[in-house]
C-alpha positions in Angstrom: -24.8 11.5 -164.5 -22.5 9.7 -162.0 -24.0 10.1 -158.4 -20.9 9.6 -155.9 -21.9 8.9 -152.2 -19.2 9.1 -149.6 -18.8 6.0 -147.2 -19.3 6.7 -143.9 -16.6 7.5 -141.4 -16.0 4.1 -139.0 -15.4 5.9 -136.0 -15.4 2.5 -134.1 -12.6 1.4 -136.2 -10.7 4.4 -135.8 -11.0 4.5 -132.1 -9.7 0.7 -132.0 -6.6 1.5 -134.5 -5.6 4.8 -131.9 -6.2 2.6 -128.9 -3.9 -0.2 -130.5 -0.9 2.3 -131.8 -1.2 3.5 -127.3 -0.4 -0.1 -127.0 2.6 -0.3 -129.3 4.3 2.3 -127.3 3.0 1.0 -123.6 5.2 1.3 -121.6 9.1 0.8 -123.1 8.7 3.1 -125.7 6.0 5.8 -124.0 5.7 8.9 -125.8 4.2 11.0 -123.2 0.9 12.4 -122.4 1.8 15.8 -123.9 2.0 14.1 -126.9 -0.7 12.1 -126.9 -2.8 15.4 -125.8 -1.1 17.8 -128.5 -2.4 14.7 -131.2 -5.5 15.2 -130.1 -5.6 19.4 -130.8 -3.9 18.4 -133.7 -7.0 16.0 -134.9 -9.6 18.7 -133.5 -8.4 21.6 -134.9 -6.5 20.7 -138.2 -5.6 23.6 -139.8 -6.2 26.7 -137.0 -6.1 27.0 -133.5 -8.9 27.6 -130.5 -9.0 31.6 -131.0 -10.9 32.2 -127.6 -8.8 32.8 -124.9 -10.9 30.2 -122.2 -10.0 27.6 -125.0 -6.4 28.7 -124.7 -6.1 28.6 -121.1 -7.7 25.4 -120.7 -5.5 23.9 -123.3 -2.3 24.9 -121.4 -3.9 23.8 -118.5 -4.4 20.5 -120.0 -0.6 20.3 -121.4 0.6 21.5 -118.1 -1.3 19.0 -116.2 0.0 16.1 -118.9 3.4 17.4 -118.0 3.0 17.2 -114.1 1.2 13.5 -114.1 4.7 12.6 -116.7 6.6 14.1 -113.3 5.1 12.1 -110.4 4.9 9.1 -113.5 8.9 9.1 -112.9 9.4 9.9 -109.6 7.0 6.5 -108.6 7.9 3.3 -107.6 5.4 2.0 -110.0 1.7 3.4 -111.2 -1.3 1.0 -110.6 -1.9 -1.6 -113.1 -5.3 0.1 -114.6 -5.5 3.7 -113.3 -1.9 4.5 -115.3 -0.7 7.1 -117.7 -2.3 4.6 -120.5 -5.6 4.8 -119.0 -5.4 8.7 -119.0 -4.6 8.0 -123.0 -7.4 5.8 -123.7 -9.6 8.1 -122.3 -7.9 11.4 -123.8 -8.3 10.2 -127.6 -11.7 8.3 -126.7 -13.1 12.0 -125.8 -11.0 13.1 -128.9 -13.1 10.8 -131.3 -16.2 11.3 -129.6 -16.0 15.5 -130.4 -15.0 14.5 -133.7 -18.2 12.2 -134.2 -20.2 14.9 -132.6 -19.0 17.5 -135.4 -19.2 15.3 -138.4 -23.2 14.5 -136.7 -23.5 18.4 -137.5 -23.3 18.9 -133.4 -22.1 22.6 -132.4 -18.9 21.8 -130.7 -17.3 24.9 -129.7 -13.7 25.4 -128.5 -14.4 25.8 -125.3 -16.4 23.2 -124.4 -13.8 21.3 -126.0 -10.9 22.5 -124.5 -12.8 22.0 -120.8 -13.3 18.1 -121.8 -10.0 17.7 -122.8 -8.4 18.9 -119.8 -10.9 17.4 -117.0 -9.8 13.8 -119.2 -6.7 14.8 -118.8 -6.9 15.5 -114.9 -9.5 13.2 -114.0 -7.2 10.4 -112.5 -4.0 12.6 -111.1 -3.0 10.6 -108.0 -5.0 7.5 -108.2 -3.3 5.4 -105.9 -5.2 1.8 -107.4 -7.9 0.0 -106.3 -11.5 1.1 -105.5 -13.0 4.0 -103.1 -13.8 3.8 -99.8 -16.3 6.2 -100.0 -18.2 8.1 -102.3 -15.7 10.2 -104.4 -12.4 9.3 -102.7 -10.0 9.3 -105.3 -12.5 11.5 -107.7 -11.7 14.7 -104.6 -8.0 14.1 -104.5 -7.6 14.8 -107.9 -10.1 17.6 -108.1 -8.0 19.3 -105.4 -4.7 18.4 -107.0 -6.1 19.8 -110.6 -7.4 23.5 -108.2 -4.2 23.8 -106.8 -2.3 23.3 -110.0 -4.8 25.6 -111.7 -4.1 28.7 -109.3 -1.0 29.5 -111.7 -3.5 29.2 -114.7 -5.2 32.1 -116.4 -8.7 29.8 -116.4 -11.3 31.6 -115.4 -13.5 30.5 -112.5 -16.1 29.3 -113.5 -14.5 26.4 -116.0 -12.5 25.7 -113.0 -16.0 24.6 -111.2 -16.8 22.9 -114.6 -13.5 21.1 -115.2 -13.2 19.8 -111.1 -17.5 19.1 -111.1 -16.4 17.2 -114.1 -13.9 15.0 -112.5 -15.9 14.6 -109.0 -18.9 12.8 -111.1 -16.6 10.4 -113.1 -17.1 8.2 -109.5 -18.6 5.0 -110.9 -21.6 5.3 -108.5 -22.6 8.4 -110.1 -22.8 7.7 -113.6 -26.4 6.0 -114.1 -27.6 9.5 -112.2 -25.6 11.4 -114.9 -27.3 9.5 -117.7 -30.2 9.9 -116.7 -30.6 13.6 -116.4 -29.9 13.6 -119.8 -32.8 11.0 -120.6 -35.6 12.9 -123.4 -33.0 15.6 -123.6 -31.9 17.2 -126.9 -28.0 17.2 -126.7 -26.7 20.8 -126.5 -23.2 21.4 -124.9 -23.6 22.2 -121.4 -22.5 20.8 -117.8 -25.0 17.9 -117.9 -24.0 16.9 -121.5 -20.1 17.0 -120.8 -20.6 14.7 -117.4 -21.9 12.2 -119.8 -19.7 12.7 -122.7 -16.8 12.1 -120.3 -18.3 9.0 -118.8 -18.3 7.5 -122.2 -15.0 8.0 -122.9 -13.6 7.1 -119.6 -14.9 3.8 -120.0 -14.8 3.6 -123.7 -11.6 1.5 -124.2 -13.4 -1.0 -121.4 -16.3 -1.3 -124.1 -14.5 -2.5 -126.8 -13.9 -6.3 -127.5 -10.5 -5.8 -128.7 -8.9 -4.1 -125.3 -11.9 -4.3 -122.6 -10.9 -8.2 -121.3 -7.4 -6.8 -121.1 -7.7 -3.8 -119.2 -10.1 -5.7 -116.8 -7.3 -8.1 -116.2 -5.3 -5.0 -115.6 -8.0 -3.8 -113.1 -8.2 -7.2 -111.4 -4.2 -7.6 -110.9 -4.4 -3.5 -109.4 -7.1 -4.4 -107.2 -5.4 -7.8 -106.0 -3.0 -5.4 -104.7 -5.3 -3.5 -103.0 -7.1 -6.4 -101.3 -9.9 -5.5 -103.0 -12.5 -8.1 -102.0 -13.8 -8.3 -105.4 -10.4 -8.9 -107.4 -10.8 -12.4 -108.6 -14.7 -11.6 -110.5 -13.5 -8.4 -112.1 -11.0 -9.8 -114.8 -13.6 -13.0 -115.1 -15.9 -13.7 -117.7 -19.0 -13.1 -115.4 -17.4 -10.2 -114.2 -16.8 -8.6 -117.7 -20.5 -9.5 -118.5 -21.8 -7.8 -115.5 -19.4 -4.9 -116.4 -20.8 -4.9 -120.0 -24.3 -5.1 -119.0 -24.5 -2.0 -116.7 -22.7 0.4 -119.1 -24.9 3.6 -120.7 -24.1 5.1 -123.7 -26.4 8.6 -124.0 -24.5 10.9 -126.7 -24.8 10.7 -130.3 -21.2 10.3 -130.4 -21.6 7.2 -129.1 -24.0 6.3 -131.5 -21.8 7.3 -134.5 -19.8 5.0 -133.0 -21.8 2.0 -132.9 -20.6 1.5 -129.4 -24.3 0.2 -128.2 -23.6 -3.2 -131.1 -20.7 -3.3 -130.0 -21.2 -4.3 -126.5 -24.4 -6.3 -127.2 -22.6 -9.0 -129.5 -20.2 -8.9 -126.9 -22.8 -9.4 -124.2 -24.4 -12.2 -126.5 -21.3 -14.3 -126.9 -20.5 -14.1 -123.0 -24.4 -15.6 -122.6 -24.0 -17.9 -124.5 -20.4 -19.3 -123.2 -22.0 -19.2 -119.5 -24.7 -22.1 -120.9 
């Protein structure tokens, strides 16, 4: 009798061949966030539609948001080199592939949860002006308070309105270790805790790989010139990408399916070894 095994799913590869096809379109040929969000329902629900009517809301929340960031996207002079409409992509179909991972894993995803994730992705850098905060949560409360008073002409009830903007306030860089580690010995379950972390990963998840992270650190280094950001000339460096690298967490076992954590280690490894 034949025993056939199935291969397993290379999430990390998938991730990298998405992230690429972004970067075929960037920025001559853009097809729009809406798109790039209506791809991702498309990949997470295949062949039906969220039924609950939270799930619904938040999803036309997120496309109406996708919409509005297109808007002021047009009407700008220019967008900053990092914090751009591509960045909001990288992180949209990161968090897409990370649920995915997480329901292949035999992880309870429900619409909801998903739906809440996609749109706080989705609103999590509205109105980033470039560079770095002044203080804690700057930029992280603009767009909170952009993404309310867009949301008062949604049907979203009010309590994933406090989930969706406590989401965005605690993507501030500052705050992620602390969002780690409450999750530290903790069984993953979808709640507010979990989602904070799951949305850390894929806003920096793009920045992990080897293939795009140098790249978009460059791009971070060139907005923060700009800025007169005192530390533009280490970002985009070699010494700043391994000090980058080695203070990124990875907590979900999304990111494990990934094989996110290897990842960054061989990258960590070569950089070590080129700094001898």
């Amino acid at each position: 009798m034949t025993k056939y095994t199935t291969a397993p799913i290379d999430w990390y590869a998938m991730l990298c061949q998405t992230l690429t096809n972004l970067r075929t379109c960037w920025p001559h040929n853009w097809p729009g966030l809406p798109l790039v969000l209506k791809s991702c329902t498309t990949q997470l629900w295949p062949t039906s539609h969220p039924t609950t009517p939270d799930a619904v809301a938040l999803l036309n929340a997120a496309m109406a948001m996708a919409e509005q960031i297109e808007s002021i996207a047009r009407t700008s002079v220019c967008e900053p080199h990092y914090h751009n409409r591509l960045h909001t992509a990288d992180a949209l179909v990161a968090c897409c592939w990370l649920l995915l991972a997480l329901k292949a894993e035999g992880h309870k995803v429900s619409d909801d949860w998903a739906a809440c994730l996609l749109l706080a992705v989705t609103s999590h850098d509205v109105l980033h002006p470039g560079g770095a905060n002044s203080f804690l949560q700057e930029f992280e409360q603009q767009s909170a308070q952009f993404f309310k008073r867009m949301t008062t002409d949604q049907e979203i009830a009010a309590h994933w309105v406090e989930r969706v903007s406590h989401l965005i306030l605690l993507t501030d860089p500052v705050l992620v270790p602390a969002n780690h580690d409450k999750v530290i010995n903790k069984s993953f379950v979808f709640d507010l805790d979990w989602a904070v972390v799951l949305m850390n990963e894929a806003d920096i998840l793009a920045s992990a790989t080897a293939d795009f992270g140098p790249q978009l650190g460059k791009a971070l280094a060139s907005e923060w010139k700009i800025r007169e950001h005192p530390m533009h000339s280490a970002v985009g460096s070699d010494a700043g990408r391994l000090q980058f690298l080695s203070s990124l967490r990875f907590s979900t076992p999304a990111s494990t399916a990934l094989g996110i954590h290897a990842h960054v280690e061989r990258q960590l490894s070569e950089l070590r070894q080129q700094s001898h």
